[in-house]
N, C-alpha and C positions, 0 to 999 in steps of 0.2 A: 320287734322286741330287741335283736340283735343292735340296732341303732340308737335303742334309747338306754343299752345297758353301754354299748360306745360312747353315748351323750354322758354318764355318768361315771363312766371311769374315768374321762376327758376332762372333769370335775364340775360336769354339771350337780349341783345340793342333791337333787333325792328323784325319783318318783314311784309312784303306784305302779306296778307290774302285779300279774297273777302268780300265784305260788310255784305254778310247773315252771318257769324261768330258775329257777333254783339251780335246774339242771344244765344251766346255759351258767359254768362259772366265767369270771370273768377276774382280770387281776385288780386290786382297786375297787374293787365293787362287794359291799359289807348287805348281808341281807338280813331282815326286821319284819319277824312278823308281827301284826296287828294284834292288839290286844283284845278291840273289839270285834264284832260281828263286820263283813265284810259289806262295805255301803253296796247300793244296790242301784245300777247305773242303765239309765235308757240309753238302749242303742238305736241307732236310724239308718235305713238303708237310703243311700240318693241315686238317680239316674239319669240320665240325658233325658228328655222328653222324646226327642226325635230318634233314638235307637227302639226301634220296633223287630226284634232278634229272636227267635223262636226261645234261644235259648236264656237269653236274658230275661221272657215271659216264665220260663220255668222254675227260674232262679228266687223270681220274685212271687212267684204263686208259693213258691216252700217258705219264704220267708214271710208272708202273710201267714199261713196253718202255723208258724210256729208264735206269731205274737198273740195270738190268742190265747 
């Protein structure tokens, strides 16, 4: 988040951030809430095929129970 409110005070035009960035002031950088309801955006997890990590199995069994 830190790099994309750097991207925009560097005078990148705009982008979508979540509202808790609010707390991240930055100089140059003007914040605009949404008038509407907030779009509703698929996330995707990806991973090496070959890392077989007990903990990376873990990671990914929480993030299965929660796309349900």
């Amino acid at each position: 988040m830190t790099t994309v409110l750097s991207l925009v005070a560097g005078g990148a035009v705009f982008s979508l951030l979540p509202a808790n960035v609010r707390d991240l002031q930055r100089t140059g950088v003007v914040y605009r809430d949404l008038a509407e309801l907030s779009p509703v955006l698929e996330v995707v997890a990806v991973r090496r095929t070959d890392n077989h990590s007990a903990i990376l199995g873990n990671f990914l069994a929480v993030v299965e129970s929660l796309s349900t």
